[in-house]
DOKOL-541580 format. One record per residue (C-alpha): y, z, x; residue in three letters. Coordinates in steps of 0.001 Angstrom, whole numbers, padded with zeros to 6 digits, always signed. Each point is the difference from the previous one (the first is absolute). Layout:
BEGIN
YZXAla/...
END
This chain:
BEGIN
+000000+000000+000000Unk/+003080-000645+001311Unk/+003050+003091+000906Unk/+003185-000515+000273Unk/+001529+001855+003066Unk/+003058+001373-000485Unk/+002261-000023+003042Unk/+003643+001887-000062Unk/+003074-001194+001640Unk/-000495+002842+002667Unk/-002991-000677+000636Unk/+000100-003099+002048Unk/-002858+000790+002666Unk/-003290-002461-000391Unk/-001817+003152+000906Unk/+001187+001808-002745Unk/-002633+001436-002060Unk/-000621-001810-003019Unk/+000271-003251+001821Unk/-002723+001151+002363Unk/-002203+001104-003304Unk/+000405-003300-001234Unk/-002461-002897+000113Unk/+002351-003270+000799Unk/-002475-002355-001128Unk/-000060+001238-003813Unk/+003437+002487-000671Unk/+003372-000187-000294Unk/+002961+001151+001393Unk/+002700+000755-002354Unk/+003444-000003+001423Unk/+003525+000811-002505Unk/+003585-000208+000250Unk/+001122+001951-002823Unk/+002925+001688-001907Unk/-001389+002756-000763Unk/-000523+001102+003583Unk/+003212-001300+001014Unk/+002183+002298-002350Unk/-002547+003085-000277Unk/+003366+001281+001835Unk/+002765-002603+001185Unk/-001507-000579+003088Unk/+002165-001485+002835Unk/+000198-003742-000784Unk/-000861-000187+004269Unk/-003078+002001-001037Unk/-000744-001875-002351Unk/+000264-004020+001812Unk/-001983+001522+003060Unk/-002808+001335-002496Unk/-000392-003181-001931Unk/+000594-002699+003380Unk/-002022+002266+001923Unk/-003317-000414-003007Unk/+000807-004005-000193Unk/-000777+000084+003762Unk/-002726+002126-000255Unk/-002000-001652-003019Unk/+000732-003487+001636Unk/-001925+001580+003054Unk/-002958+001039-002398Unk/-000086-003158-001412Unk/-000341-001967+003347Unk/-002800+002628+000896Unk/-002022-000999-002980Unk/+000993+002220-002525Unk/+000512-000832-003653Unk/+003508+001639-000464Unk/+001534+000028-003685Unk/+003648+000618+000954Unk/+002661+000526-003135Unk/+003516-000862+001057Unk/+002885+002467-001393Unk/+001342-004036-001977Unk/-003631-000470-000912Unk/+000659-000130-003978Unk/-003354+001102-000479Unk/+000327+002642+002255Unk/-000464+003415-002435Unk/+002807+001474+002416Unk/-002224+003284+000175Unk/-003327+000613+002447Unk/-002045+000674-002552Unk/+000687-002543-002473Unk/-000400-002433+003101Unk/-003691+002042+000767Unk/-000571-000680-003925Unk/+000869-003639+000363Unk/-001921-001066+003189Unk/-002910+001952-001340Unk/-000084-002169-003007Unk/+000821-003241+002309Unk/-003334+000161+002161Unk/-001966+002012-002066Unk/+000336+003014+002830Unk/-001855+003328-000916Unk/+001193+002277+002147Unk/+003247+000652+001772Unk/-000148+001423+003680Unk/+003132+001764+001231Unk/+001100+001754+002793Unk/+001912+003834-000812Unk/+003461-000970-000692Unk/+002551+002137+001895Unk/+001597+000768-003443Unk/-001843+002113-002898Unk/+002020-001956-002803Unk/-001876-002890+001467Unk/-003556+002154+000254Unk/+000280+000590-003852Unk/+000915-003269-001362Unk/-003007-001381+002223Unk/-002428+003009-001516Unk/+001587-000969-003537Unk/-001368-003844+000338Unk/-002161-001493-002370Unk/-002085-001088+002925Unk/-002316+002296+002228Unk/+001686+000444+003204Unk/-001254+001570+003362Unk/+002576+001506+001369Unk/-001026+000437+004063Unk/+002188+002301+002650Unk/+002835-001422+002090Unk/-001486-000237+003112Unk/+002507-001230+002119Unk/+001676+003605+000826Unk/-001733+001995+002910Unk/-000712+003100-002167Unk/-001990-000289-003012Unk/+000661+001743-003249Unk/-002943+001908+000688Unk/+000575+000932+003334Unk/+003733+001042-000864Unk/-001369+002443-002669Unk/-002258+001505+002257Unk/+002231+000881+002346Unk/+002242+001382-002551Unk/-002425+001892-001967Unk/+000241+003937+000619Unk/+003445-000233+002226Unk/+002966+001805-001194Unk/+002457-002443+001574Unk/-000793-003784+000259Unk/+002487-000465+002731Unk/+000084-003837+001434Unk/-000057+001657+003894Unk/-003851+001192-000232Unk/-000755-002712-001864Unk/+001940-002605+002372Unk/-001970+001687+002809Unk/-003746-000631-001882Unk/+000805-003543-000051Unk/+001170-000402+003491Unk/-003389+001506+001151Unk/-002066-002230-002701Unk/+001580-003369+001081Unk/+000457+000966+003621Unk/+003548-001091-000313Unk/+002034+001383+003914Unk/-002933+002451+000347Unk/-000937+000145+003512Unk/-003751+001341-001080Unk/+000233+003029-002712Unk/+003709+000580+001557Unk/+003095-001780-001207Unk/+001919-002290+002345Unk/+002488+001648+002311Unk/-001472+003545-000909Unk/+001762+000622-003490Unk/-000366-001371-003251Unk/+003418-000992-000712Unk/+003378-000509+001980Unk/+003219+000513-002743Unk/+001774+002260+002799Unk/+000287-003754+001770Unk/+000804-001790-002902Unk/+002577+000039-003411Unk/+002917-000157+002038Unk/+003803-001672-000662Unk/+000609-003425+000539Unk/+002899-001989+001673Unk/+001385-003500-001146Unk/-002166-002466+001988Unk/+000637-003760+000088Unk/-003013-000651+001419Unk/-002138+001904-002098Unk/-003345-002585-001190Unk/+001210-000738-003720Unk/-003894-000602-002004Unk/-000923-003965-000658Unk/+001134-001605-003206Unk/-002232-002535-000937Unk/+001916-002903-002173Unk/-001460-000948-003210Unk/-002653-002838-000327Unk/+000111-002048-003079Unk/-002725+002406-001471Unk/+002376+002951+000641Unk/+002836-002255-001437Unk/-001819-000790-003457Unk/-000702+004313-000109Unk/+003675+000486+000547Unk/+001496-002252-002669Unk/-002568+001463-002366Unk/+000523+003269+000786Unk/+004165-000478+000112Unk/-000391-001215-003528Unk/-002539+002829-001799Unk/+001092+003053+001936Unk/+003448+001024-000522Unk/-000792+003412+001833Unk/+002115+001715+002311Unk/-000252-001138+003313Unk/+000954-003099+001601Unk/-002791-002660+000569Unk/+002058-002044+002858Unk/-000502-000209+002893Unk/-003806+000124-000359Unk/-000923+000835+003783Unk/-003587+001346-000404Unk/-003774-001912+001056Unk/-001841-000723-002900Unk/-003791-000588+001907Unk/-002096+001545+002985Unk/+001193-002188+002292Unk/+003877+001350-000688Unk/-001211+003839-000300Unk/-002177-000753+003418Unk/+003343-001205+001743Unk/+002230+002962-001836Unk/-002448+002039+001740Unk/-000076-001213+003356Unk/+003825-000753-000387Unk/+000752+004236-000291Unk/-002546+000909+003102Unk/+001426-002148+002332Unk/+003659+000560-000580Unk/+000263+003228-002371Unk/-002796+002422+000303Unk/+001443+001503+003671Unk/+002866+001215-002044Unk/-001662+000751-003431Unk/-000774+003957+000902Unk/+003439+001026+001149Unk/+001689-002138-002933Unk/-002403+000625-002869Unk/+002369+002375-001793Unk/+003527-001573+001439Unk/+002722-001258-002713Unk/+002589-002740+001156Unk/+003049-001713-001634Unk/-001229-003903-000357Unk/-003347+000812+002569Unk/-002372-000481-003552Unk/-003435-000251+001771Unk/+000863+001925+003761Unk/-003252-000223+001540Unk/-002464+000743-002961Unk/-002677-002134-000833Unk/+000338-001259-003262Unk/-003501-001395-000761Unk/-000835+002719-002205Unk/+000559-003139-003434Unk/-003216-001884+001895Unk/-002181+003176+000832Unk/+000572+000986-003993Unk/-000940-003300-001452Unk/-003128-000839+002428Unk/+001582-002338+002290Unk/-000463+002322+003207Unk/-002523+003039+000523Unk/+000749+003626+000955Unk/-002188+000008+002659Unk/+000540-003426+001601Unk/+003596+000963-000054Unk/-000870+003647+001653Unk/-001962-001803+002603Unk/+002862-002350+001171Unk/+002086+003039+000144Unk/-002164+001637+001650Unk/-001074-002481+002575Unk/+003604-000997+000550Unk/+000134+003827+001148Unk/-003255-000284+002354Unk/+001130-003472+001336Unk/+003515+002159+001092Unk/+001963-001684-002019Unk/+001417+002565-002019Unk/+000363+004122-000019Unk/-002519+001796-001285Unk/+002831+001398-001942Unk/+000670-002379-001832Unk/-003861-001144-000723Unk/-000690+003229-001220Unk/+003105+000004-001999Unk/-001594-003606-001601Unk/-002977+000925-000363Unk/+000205+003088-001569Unk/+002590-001365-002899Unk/-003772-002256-000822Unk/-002692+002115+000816Unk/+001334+002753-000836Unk/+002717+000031-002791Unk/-001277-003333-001669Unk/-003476+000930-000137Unk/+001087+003706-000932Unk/+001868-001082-003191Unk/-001941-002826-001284Unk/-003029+003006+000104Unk/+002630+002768-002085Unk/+000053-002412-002195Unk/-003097-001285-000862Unk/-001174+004257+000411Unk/+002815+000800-002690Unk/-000657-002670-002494Unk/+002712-001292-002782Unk/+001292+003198-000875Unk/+001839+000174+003467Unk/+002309-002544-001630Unk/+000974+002605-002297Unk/+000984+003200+002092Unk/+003392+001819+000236Unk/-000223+002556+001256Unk/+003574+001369+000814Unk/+000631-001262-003583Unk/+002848-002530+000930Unk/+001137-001872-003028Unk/+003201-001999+001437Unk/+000513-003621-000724Unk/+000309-002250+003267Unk/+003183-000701+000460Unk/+001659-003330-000125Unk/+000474-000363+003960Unk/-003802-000699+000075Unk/+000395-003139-002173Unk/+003218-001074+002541Unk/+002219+002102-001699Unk/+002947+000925+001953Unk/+000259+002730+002099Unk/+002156+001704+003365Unk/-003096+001584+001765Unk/-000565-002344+002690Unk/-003863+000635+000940Unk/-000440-001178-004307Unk/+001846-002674+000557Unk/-001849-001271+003046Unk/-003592+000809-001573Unk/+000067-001149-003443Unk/+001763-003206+001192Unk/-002320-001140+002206Unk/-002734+001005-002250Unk/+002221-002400-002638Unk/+000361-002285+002876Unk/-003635-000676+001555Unk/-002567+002268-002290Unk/-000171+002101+003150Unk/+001440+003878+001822Unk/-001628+001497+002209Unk/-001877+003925-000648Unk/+003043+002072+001134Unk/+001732-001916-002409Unk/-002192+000468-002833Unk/-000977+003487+001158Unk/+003535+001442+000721Unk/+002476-001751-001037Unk/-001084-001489-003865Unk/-002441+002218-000323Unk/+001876+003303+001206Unk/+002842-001141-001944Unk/-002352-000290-003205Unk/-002177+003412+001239Unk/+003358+002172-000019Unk/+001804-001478-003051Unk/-003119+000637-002270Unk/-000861-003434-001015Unk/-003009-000109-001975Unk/-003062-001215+002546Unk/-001641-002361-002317Unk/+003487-001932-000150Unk/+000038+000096+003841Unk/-003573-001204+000071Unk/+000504-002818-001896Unk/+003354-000589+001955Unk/-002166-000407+003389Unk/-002872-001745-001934Unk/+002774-002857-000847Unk/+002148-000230+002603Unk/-002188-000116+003335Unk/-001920-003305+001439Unk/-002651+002316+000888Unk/-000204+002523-003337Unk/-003528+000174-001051Unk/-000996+002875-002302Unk/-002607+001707+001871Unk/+002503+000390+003249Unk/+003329+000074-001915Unk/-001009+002584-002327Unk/-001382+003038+002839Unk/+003188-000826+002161Unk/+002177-000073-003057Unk/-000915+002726-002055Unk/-001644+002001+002454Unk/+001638-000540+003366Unk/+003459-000542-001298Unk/+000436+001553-002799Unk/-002306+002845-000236Unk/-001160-000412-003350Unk/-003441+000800+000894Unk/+000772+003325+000577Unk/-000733+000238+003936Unk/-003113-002341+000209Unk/+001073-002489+002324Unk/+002659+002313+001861Unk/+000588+003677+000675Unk/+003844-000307-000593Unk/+002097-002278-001707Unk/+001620-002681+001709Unk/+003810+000879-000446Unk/+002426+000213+002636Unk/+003926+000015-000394Unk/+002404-002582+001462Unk/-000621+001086+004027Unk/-003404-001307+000027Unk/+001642-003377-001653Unk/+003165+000405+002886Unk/-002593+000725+003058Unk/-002196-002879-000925Unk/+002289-002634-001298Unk/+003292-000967+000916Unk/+000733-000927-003824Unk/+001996+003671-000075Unk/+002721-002191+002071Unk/+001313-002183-002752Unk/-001122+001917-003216Unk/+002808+001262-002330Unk/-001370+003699-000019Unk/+000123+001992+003404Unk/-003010+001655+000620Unk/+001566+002797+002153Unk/+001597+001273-003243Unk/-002113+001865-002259Unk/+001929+000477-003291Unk/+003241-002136-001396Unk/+000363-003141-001153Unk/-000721-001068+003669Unk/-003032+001898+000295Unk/-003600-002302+000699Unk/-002367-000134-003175Unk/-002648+001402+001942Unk/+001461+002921+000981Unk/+001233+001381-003274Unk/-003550-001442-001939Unk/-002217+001710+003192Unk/+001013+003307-000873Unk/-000290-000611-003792Unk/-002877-000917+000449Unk/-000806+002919+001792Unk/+001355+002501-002148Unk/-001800-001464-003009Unk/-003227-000151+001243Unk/-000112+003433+001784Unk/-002509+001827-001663Unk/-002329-002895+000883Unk/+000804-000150+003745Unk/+001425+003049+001027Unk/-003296+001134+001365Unk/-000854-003435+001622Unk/+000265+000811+003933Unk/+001576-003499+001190Unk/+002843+000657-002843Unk/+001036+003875+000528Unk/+001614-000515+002515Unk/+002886-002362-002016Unk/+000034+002971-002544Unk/+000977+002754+002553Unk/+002881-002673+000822Unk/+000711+000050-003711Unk/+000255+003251-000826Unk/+002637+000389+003545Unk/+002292-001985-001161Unk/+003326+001637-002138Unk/-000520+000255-003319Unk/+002954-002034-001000Unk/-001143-002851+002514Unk/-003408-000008-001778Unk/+001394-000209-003750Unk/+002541-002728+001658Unk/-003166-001897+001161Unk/-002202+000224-003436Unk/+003514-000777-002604Unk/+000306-003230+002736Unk/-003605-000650-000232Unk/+000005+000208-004349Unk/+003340-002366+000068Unk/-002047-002554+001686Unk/-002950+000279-002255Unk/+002299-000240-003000Unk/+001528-003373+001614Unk/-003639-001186+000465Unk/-000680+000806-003811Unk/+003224-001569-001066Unk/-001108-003492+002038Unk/+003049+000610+002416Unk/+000057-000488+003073Unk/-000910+001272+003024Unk/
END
């Protein structure tokens, strides 16, 4: 009987497991561009043409390898413009049986496939390094899941800079050498742009005409196949990597990619593997090519944070998607659509991430997040924020570092201390604090940074939860040292702004 095999627009790997399931002689594969994944949130019309040029390559690759690909184009007028009517419709096409499918990354996904009319075997996603089973072992019975021991399993399980049952340069990890400030550089290595094709072309003027989302879809300077991700790849060893570990958490006016990688869009839709891109870190680092600094600093952002959320979130399920726990109800304010605004470090992030789909994770993490984290925005309008706006936003690692990592809705899961810093961590990493209309030295007034005033707010609000945490009591013996009147100064400054927020002023 013939199956149709079901392969997602992030899952562009011929190894991927329902295509190695398959029998090539009698099923078929059942490709989809469709609305209803398209707007499931208004995903970043960049996003979106790299998804859908990226699958035209890919099932044109299938096809010359013998496959028998059923491929529904997003102007297809028989196209049911949802994955399951399009399942439904190629079923009843070739008489299929069966439906093969590898785990989506998304649980909306998961339950529209279990809600087919069609049996479907759903098999694991085998392309990340730790299993779903072998992530819940290791969690089951620990009181923390905390990425370090689990970053460290890995390292010994893949041998990745272990020198035997030791790790490479005798410790496992070297941030005292890295996440420094960054100066200006001309000659800084900017990443490749790869010009459209006339595939990429046709995805763009479709795209420009049935996604009116925020974000701007020109210039389109991503690869769309392997052979673009393989040269993205070798492009950041050679002239980027050497740098990556001491610039990994730098900000800079105009410097958009500094010396980060940006191949993280091809690694998330199946173009590149984690482990052939830890090995060419890695044996750029053994060949003397690069610090072991900076390797380690690579290689543990893939084997260990990667792997680490993609396994909290298969572990916690769809109910993750739901938690709140510091009970933030905020809307997102308007500067996160482009809205105007006079804090510099917004600004830059949310206008490159307008711009090119694209910020780097100090950007995300400390700067839109932080912003979002202090003000009280509710995390499941953050999430879907991230899920839109960024190339690279999948569910299963958007939704950990969002709601976990950044905005500590999970309660503590993913971090022992919320991410929040005022506006010196911004100043000392950045030099936005330069030209931003707030002065981050000042700590109340009209003058005074956002940050600062929101920090302690924050604070304040949330003692009874964190008062007790040891990383934080510290900044509440600082608190409760300052004059009383300075304190009420700080926390009427820090209301004002909310109420601006809430009226859609701005800030």
């Amino acid at each position: 009987m013939v199956r149709l095999v079901l392969v997602l627009g992030d899952q562009l790997t011929p190894e991927v497991a329902a295509l190695r399931a398959a029998d090539k002689a009698r099923d078929v594969v059942v490709m989809a561009e469709v609305m209803g994944e398209g707007t499931s949130v208004p995903h970043h019309p960049q996003k979106i043409a790299l998804i859908l040029a990226a699958m035209r390559k890919f099932a044109a690759g299938l096809a010359a390898d013998g496959w028998r690909v059923a491929y529904s184009r997003l102007d297809d007028p028989e196209n049911t413009q949802s994955l399951s009517g399009e399942l439904v419709r190629r079923a009843s096409e070739f008489g299929a049986g069966e439906v093969l499918a590898t785990k989506p990354g998304e649980w909306r996904v998961l339950r529209d496939l279990e809600a087919l009319p069609l049996p479907v075997r759903v098999l694991g996603d085998d392309r990340f390094l730790c299993s779903e089973a072998e992530f819940a072992a290791w969690a089951k019975g620990r009181k923390q899941l905390r990425m370090e021991w689990f970053y460290r399993e890995m390292r010994r399980k893949t041998g990745l800079l272990m020198e035997g049952d030791q790790p490479a340069g005798g410790q496992w990890n070297f941030d005292h050498d890295n996440r420094r400030p960054a100066k200006s550089d001309l000659l800084r290595a900017r990443p490749r742009d790869f010009a459209p094709d006339a595939v990429v072309e046709e995805v763009l003027a479709l795209v420009g005409a049935r996604f009116p989302h925020f974000g701007r879809l020109r210039p389109f300077r991503w690869a769309t196949d392997r052979a673009g991700a393989l040269e993205a790849l070798r492009d950041f060893v050679a002239e980027r990597l050497p740098r990556f570990g001491e610039e990994q958490d730098a900000m800079l006016e105009g410097e958009v990619f500094l010396s980060h990688a940006v191949i993280s869009p091809y690694l998330n839709i199946g173009l590149l593997s984690p482990m052939e891109v830890c090995r060419a870190v890695e044996d750029a680092w053994r060949a003397g090519r690069v610090p072991i600094q900076a390797a380690e600093g690579f290689i543990r952002q893939v084997l260990g944070w990667r792997e680490y959320v993609r396994g909290i979130w298969a572990l916690e399920g769809p109910s993750y998607l739901e938690r709140n726990a510091l009970a933030h109800r905020r809307a997102l304010p308007g500067v996160y659509w482009g809205g105007e605004t006079g804090m510099a470090c917004m600004k830059a992030a949310v206008g490159q991430t307008r711009d090119l789909g694209y910020a780097h994770h100090i950007q995300r993490l400390m700067v839109t997040g932080n912003f979002a984290l202090l003000a009280g925005v509710d995390p499941a309008a953050v999430h879907e924020w991230y899920l839109s706006v960024y190339v690279d936003a999948f569910e299963w690692v958007e939704a950990p570092n969002t709601l976990g990592m950044s905005q500590f809705a999970d309660g503590g899961l993913l971090g022992s201390k919320p991410y929040v810093s005022s506006g010196a961590y911004i100043a000392r990493m950045s030099d936005h604090c330069a030209g931003c209309r707030y002065r981050v030295k000042e700590k109340v007034g009209e003058r005074a940074c956002p940050f600062n005033m929101l920090y302690w707010h924050f604070l304040v609000r949330h003692r009874e939860r964190f008062r007790a945490n040891p990383r934080m009591a510290q900044m509440y013996r600082v608190w409760d040292g300052m004059a009383e009147g300075h304190r009420e100064a700080v926390l009427a400054g820090a209301e004002a702004l909310l109420a601006r927020l809430d009226a859609g002023a701005v800030v």
